[in-house]
C-alpha positions in Angstrom: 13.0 2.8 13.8 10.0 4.1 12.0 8.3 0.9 11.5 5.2 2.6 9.9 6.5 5.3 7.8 4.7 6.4 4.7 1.2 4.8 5.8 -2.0 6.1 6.3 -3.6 4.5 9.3 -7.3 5.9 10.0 -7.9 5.5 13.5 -11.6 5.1 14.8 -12.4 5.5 18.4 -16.3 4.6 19.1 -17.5 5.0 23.2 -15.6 3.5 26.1 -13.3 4.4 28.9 -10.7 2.8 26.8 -10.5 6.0 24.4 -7.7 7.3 27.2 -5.4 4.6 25.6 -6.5 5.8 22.3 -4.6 8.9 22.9 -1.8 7.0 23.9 -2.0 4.6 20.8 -2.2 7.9 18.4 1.1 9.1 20.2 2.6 5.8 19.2 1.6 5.3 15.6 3.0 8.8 14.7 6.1 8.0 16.8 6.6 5.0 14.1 5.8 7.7 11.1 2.2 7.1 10.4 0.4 10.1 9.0 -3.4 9.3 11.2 -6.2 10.3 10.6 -8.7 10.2 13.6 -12.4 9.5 13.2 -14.5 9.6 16.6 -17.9 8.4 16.9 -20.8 10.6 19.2 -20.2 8.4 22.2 -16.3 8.4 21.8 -16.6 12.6 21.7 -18.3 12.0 25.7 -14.8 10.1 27.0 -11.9 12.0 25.1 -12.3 15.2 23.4 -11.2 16.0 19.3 -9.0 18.8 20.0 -7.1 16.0 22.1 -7.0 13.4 19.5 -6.0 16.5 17.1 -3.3 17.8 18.7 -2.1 14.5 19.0 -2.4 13.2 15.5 -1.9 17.0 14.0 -4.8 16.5 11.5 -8.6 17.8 12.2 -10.2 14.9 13.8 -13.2 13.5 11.6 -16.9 13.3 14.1 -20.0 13.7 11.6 -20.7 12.2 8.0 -21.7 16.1 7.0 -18.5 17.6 7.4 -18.2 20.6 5.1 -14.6 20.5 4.9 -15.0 17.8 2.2 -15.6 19.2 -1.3 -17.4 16.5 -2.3 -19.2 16.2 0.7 -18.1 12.7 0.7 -16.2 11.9 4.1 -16.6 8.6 4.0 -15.8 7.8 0.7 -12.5 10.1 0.8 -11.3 8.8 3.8 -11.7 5.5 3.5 -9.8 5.3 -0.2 -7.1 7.2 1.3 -6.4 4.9 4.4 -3.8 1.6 4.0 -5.4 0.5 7.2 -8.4 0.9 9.6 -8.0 0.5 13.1 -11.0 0.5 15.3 -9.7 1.3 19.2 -11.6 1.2 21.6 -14.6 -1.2 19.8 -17.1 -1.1 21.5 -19.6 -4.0 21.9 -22.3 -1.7 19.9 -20.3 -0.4 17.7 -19.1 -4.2 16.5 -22.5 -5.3 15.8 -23.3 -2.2 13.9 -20.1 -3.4 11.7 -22.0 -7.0 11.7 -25.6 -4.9 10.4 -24.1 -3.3 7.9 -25.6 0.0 10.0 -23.9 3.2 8.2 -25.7 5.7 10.4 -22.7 7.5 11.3 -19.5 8.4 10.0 -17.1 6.0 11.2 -19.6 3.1 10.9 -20.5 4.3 7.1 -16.7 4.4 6.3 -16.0 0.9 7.1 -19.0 -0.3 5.0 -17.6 2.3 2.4 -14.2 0.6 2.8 -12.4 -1.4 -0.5 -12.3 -4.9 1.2 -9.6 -6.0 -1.2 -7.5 -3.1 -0.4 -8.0 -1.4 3.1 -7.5 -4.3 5.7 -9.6 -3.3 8.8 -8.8 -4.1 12.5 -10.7 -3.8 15.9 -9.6 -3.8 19.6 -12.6 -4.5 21.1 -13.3 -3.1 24.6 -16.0 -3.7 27.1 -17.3 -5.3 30.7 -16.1 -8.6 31.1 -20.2 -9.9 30.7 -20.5 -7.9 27.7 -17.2 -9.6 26.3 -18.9 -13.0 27.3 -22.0 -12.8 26.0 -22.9 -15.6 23.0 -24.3 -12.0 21.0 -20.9 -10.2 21.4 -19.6 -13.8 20.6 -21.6 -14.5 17.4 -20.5 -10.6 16.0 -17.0 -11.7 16.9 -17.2 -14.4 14.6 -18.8 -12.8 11.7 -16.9 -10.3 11.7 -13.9 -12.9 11.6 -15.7 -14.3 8.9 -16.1 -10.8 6.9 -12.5 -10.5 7.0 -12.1 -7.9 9.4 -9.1 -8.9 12.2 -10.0 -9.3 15.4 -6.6 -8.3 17.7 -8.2 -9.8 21.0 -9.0 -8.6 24.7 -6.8 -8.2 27.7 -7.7 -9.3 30.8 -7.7 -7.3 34.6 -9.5 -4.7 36.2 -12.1 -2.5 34.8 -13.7 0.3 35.0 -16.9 -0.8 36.2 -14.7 -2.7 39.5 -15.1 -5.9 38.0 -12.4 -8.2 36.7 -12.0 -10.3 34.0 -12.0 -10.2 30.0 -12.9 -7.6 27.8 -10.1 -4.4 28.6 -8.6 -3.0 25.3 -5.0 -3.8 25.1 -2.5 -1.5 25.9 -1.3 0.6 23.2 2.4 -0.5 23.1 0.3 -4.4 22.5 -1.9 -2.6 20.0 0.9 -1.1 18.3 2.9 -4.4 18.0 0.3 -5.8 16.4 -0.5 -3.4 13.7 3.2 -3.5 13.0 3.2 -7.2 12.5 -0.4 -7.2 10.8 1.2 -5.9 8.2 4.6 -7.6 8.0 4.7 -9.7 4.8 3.4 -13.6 5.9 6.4 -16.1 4.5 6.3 -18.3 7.1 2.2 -19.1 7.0 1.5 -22.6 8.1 5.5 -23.2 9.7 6.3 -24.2 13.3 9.8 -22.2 13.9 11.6 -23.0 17.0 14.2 -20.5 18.4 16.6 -20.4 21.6 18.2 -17.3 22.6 20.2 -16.0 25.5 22.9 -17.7 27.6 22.7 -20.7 29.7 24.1 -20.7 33.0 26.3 -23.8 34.5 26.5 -24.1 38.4 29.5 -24.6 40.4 27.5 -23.9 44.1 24.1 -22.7 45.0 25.3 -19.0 44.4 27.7 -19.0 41.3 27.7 -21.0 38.1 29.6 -20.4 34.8 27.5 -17.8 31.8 28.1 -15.5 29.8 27.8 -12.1 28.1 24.9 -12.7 25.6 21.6 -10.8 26.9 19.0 -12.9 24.4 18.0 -10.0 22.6 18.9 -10.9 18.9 17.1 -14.3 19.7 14.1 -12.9 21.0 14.0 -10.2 17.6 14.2 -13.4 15.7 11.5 -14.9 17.4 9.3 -12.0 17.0 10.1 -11.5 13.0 8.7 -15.3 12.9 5.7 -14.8 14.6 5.1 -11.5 12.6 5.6 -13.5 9.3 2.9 -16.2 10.4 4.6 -18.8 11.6 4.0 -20.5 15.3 7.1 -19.8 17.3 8.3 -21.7 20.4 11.0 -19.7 21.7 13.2 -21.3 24.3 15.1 -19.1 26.3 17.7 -19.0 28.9 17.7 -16.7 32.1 17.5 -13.4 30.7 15.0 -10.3 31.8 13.3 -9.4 28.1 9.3 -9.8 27.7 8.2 -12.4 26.0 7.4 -11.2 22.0 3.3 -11.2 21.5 1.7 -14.5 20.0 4.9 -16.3 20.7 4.8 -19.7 23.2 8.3 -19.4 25.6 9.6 -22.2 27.4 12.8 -21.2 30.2 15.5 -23.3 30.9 18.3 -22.6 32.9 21.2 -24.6 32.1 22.3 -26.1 28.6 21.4 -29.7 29.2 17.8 -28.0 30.2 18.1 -26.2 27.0 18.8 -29.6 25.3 16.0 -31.0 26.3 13.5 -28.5 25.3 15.1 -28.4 22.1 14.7 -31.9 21.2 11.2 -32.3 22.5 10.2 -28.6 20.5 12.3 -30.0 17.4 10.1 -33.1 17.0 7.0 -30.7 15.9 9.1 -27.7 13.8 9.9 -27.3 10.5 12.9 -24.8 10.9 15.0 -24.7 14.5 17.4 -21.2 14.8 19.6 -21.6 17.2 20.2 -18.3 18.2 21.5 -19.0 22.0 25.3 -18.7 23.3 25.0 -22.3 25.2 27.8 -23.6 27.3 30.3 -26.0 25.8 31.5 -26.9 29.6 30.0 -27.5 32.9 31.1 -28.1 36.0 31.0 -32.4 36.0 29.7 -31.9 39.7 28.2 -29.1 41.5 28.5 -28.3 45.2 25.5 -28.6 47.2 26.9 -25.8 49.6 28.4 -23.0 49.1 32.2 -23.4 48.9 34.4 -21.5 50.9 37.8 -20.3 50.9 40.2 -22.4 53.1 42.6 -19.9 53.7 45.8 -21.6 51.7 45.0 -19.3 48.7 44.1 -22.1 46.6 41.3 -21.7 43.9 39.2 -25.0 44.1 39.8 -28.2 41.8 36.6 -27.6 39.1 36.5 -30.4 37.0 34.5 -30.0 33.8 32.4 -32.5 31.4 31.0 -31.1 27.9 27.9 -29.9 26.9 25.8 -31.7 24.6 25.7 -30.0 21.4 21.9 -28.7 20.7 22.6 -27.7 17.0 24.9 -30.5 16.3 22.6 -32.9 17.3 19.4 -32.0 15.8 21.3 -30.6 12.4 22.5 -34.2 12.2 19.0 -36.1 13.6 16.6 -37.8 11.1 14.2 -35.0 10.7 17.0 -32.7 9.1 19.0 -35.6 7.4 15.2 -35.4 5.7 14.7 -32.1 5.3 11.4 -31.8 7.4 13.6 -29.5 9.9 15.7 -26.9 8.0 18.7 -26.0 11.0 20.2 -22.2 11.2 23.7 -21.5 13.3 24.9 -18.6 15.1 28.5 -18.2 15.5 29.4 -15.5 17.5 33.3 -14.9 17.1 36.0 -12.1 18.3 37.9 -12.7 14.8 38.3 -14.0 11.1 34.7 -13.7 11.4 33.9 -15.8 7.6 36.7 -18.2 8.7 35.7 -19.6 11.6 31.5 -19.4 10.2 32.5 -21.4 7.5 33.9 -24.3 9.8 31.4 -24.0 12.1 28.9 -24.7 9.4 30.5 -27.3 7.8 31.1 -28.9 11.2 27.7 -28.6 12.5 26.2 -29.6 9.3 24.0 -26.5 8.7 22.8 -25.2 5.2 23.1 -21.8 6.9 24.8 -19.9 9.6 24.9 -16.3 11.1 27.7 -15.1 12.3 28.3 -12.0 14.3 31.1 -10.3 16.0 31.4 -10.7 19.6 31.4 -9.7 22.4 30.5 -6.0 21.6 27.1 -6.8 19.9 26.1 -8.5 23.2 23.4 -6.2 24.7 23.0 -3.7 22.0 20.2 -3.5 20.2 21.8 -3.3 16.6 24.0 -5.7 15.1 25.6 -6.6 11.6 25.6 -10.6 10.7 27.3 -12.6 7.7 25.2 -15.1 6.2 27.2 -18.0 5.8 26.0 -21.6 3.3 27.8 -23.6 0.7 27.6 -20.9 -2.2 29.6 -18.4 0.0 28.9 -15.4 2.4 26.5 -12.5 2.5 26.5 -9.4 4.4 23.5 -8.2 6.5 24.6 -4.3 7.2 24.3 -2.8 10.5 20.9 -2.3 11.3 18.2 -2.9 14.2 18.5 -6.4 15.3 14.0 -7.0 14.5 15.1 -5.5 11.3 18.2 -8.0 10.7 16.0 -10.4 12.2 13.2 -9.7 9.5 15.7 -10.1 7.1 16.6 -13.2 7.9 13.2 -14.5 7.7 12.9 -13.7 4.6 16.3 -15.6 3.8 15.4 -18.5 5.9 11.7 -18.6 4.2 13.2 -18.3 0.3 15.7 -21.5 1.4 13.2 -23.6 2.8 12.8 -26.9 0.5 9.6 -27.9 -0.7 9.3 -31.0 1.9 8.5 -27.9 4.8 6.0 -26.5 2.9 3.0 -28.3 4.0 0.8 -26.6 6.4 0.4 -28.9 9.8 -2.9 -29.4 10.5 
């Protein structure tokens, strides 16, 4: 999925061992389709070389203010009117309070003072020595430049360069990436709490098998992320499943359903819109072994018997806060048949002004899908597409439905 086709990103690299991830990150934007145009600083040119950064980005790589390739003579001018976005990776500590100054002594530093504020959004991935990062002057420029409007898209933390460890590494460029792409994601859901479960829960009979199923959380986990990208704080609660949890986003696990319940009901009490995204368990076994049970030899499966779930959805759709319309519910329905049929009754049945339904059990693990949305006016078809992009989609469904009780910001 081209996630950044037809922009313009002008990608700054200033001095630091980060600039090898720089190379990386270039890789990566023109992977998702962004035409980048790379301008390098004096000290960046000493780490990573321009004929690097332009056979990566396939565009002549940008180093001095008096480049004659520019009719005008105007570098900074030109390229800073032509860029949707400005991303400054590696940052270094010098180079951020030159930003702070106002310094336009160079060409990358000139551009960004050169910049339209109102139009070309800028971003910076700082990188430094973990003292560097801590210090209250590298603090203070942090904050102004918050305070200038410029994005700040944080530090990792771990070894460096120098042999320390601690804060102040770039991120990696897959993080940097994500963030760009959901930078500039439209923001519907500023100022919402969204809570989310995804995956399957898993029931045990002994200490090595228990009752699950087929759903791999990955639909769930889209969803959160499409939140999160829209501005909303996501809690995401997720049953055993191997995906990484989506950037910015706070995950609880939870292994079995009534675990899954009670996350729900504690994250609920805080949210303004719970998706219940997750295939949970109707049944469980009403007691589990404390051993592992063995086969007796008379060919006999074991007597299981089973006690219901409680009903996550169900019970929160139908709880005070929704009756009130301070927590707006969503269904999934995940069905091997009569699709619209058996959404419908779900949603009546739960009590949901929306559900999603999908066709199972093929979608489970793949990482498209095509869902029906499902309220009281009718049905509406989502086509086949990536599951972040159905998920986005949905987000922006979800945010145009939301009643005007959820629209105040929690402080």
């Amino acid at each position: 999925m081209n996630e950044l086709a037809g922009l313009r990103i002008l990608l700054g690299l200033t001095g630091g061992i980060a600039c090898y991830k720089a190379a990386e990150l270039c890789r990566g934007l023109v992977k998702q389709g962004a035409s980048v145009q790379v301008v390098m600083t004096e000290a960046a040119a000493q780490f990573i070389t321009p004929v690097t950064m332009q056979a990566l980005s396939t565009r002549p790589v940008y180093t001095s203010q008096w480049d004659a390739r520019e009719p005008n003579n105007m570098p900074h001018i030109n390229l800073s009117r032509e860029a949707d976005a400005i991303l400054i990776a590696p940052c270094s500590a010098d180079f951020m309070a030159r930003l702070v100054q106002g310094r336009a002594d160079d060409l990358l530093s000139l551009l960004c003072l050169a910049r339209p504020i109102d139009r070309v959004p800028l971003l910076i991935a700082p990188a430094m020595n973990r003292e560097m990062w801590a210090h209250p002057a590298t603090q203070r420029n942090m904050a102004q430049l918050a305070h200038d409007g410029a994005t700040l898209l944080g530090v990792g933390t771990g070894e460096q360069a120098c042999g320390e460890t601690g804060d102040g590494r770039m991120l990696e460029p897959e993080e940097l990436l994500e963030d760009l792409i959901a930078f500039l994601q439209p923001k519907r859901l500023v100022g919402r709490r969204v809570l989310v479960n995804a995956g399957p829960t898993f029931e045990p009979i002994d200490p090595v098998r228990g009752l699950t199923n087929l759903s791999s959380g990955k639909m769930g986990f889209a969803i959160a992320r499409a939140a999160r990208e829209a501005g909303a704080q996501v809690t995401l609660v997720a049953g055993p499943v191997a995906l990484p949890t989506p950037r910015g986003v706070q995950r609880l696990d939870v292994r079995t359903a009534f675990e899954m319940f009670e996350a729900c009901q504690a994250a609920a009490a805080a949210s303004d819109v719970f998706i219940a995204a997750a295939a949970v368990a109707d049944w469980r076994p009403l007691q589990a072994s404390g051993h592992k049970i063995k086969k007796d030899g008379s060919g006999r499966p074991p007597a299981l018997q089973f006690t219901e779930n409680p009903d996550i959805l169900a019970t929160l759709a139908q709880g005070e806060r929704a009756r009130s319309g301070a927590l707006f519910c969503v269904g999934f329905a995940a069905e091997s048949h009569d699709l619209a049929a058996h959404a419908q009754a779900k949603r009546a049945r739960k009590g949901v002004p929306l559900l999603v339904g999908n066709i199972g059990p093929q979608t489970f693990g793949q990482d498209d899908n095509q869902l029906l949305l499902v309220d009281e006016h009718g049905t509406h078809e989502l086509p086949r597409a990536s599951k972040l992009a159905l998920s986005r989609q949905l987000v922006a469904e979800i945010a145009r439905r939301l009643p005007p009780a959820t629209l105040q910001a929690h402080p």
